[in-house]
N, C-alpha and C positions, 0 to 999 in steps of 0.2 A: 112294706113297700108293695105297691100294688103293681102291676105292667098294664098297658094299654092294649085289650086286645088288637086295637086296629096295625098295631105298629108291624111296619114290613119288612119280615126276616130278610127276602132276600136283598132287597135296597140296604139295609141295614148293615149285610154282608160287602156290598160293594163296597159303602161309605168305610168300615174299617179295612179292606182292603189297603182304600186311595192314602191311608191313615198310618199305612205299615204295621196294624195292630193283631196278626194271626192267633196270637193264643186269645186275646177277647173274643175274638171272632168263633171260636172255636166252644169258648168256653162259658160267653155271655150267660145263652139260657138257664145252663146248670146255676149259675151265681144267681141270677133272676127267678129261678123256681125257689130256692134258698131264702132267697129275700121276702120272697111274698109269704113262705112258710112261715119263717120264725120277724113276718114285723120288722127288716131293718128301714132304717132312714133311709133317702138315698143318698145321702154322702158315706153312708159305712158300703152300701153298694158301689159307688163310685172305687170309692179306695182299695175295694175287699180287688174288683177286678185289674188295677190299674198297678197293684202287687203283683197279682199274679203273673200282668204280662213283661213287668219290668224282671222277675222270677226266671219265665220263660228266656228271658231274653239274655241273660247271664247264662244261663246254662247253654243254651248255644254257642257265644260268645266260645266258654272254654271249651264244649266240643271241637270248635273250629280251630281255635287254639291247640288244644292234643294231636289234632290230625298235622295239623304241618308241623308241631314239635319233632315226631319222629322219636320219641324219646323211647328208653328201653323199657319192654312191657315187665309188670309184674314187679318195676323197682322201685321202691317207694322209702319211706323213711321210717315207716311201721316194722317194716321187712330187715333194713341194713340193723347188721347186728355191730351196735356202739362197743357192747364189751368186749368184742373179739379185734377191736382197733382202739384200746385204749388212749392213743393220742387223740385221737378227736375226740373234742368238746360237745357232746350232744347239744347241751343249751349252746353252745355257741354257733352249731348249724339252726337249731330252729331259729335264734334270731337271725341268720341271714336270709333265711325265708321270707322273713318280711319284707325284705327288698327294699324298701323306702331308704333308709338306712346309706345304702352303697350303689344301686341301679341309676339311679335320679343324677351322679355324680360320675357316670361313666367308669367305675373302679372294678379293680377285677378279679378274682380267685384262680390259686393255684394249687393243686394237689399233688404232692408228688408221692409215691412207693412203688414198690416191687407189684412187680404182675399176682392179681389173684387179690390182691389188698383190696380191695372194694371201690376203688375209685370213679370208676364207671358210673356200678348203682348208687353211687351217694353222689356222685356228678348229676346222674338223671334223676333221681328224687329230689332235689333240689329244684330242679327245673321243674316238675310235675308241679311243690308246694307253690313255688311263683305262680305257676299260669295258674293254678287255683285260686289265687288271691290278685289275680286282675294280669299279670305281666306276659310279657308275649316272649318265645324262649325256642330255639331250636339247638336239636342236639345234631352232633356230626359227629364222624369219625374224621379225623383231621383230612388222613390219608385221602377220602373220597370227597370233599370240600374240593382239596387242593388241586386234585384230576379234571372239578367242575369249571377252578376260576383258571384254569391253563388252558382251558378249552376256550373258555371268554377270550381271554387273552389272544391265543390263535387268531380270534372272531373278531378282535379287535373292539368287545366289550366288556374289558375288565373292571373298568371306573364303574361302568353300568350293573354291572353284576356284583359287587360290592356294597353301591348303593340300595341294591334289592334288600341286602343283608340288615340294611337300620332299621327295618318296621321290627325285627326282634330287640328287647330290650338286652335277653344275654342271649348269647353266641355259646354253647359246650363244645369246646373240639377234645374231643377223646383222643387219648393216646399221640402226642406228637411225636413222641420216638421212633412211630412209624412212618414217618416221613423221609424219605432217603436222601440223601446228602448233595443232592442235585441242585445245581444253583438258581436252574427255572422255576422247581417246586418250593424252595425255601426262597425264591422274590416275592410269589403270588402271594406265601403265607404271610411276609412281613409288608406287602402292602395292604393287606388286611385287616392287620394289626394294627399296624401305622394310622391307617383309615376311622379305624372304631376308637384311637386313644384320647381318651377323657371325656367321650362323648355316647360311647355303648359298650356293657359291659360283657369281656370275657369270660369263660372257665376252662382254664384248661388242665386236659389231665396227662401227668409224664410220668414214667418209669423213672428217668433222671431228675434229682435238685436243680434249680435253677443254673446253679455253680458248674454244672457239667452241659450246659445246652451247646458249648461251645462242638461238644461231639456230634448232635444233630446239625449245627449249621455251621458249615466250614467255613463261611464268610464272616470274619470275625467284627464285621460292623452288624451285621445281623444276628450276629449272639445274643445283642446289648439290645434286646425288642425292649419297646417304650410302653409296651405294657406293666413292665415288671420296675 
């Protein structure tokens, strides 16, 4: 493939500009020196550039994605040791990885054990494998969630501040047991719930089985959340 010398970088620059095309822009002449070197057509130029910048643009995507995840650094699914929790099903977390599966149908994950069981890092690695494979994910500690939409609430933007919550596919709230048995903090969380049921998916992680949530929420119509 030959280039024209007349052709004008910096015009050329504008045009992908106006085009939203930064990594061609950035990266055209190298693929263009290439080309002329090894002889391609210009449809394998076309292509060769138009990967790259579709390349570029996923990988921003999930940077974008990891920064407001929030998730816990260093926890990953390489990391969490399966043999040391023989009840989890290692293949049965990487299929939920996939996400397609249960996220598409608003379903939701529950983990329960004792403090120190791993719950957490195999809560946020899971979340890390999604947003890697397209899905959008925030983690929370339930406790500081709940301090956020009580504040809405005050403000008189709760519905609105819940709504913010749908553009993530899953929701983690870490640890619900730390939630204290106040019935302003256990409303916000079950309109929450309420909010996202069968329409975006939970994880949440408890100390307590499902069978004992009745200790975390003393209002025993919000024991029975419709997530579960």
């Amino acid at each position: 493939m030959k280039t024209n010398p007349a052709v004008d970088s910096a015009r050329l620059g504008l045009l992908l500009n106006e085009l939203r095309l930064p990594a061609i822009k950035v990266m055209w002449p190298q693929f263009a020196e290439r080309a002329d070197k090894e002889g391609w057509p210009a449809a394998r130029f076309l292509a060769a550039i138009i990967e790259h910048e579709l390349a570029e643009r996923d990988r921003r995507r999930i940077e974008r994605h990891l920064a407001e995840a929030r998730l816990l650094p260093g926890k990953t699914l390489d990391t969490f040791e399966f043999e040391a929790v023989p009840m989890i099903s290692k293949a049965q977390v990487m299929a939920i990885t996939a996400g397609d599966s249960w996220l598409e149908k608003g379903a939701n994950l529950l983990l329960f054990g004792p403090p120190g069981g791993g719950k957490s890092h195999l809560a946020s690695a899971i979340g890390l494998a999604l947003i890697e494979t397209g899905w959008r994910v925030m983690f929370t500690r339930t406790t500081d969630l709940v301090q956020k939409l009580q504040v809405a609430r005050r403000e008189l933007g709760l519905e609105a501040a819940i709504n913010r919550l749908d553009r993530f596919h899953l929701l983690i709230l870490d640890d619900l047991a730390y939630v204290t048995k106040d019935q302003a903090e256990t409303s916000v969380l079950f309109e929450l719930i309420s909010a996202r049921y069968e329409r975006r998916s939970l994880l949440i992680t408890a100390n307590q089985p499902f069978g004992e949530w009745g200790k975390v929420f003393p209002d025993p119509s919000n024991a029975r959340y419709p997530c579960c």
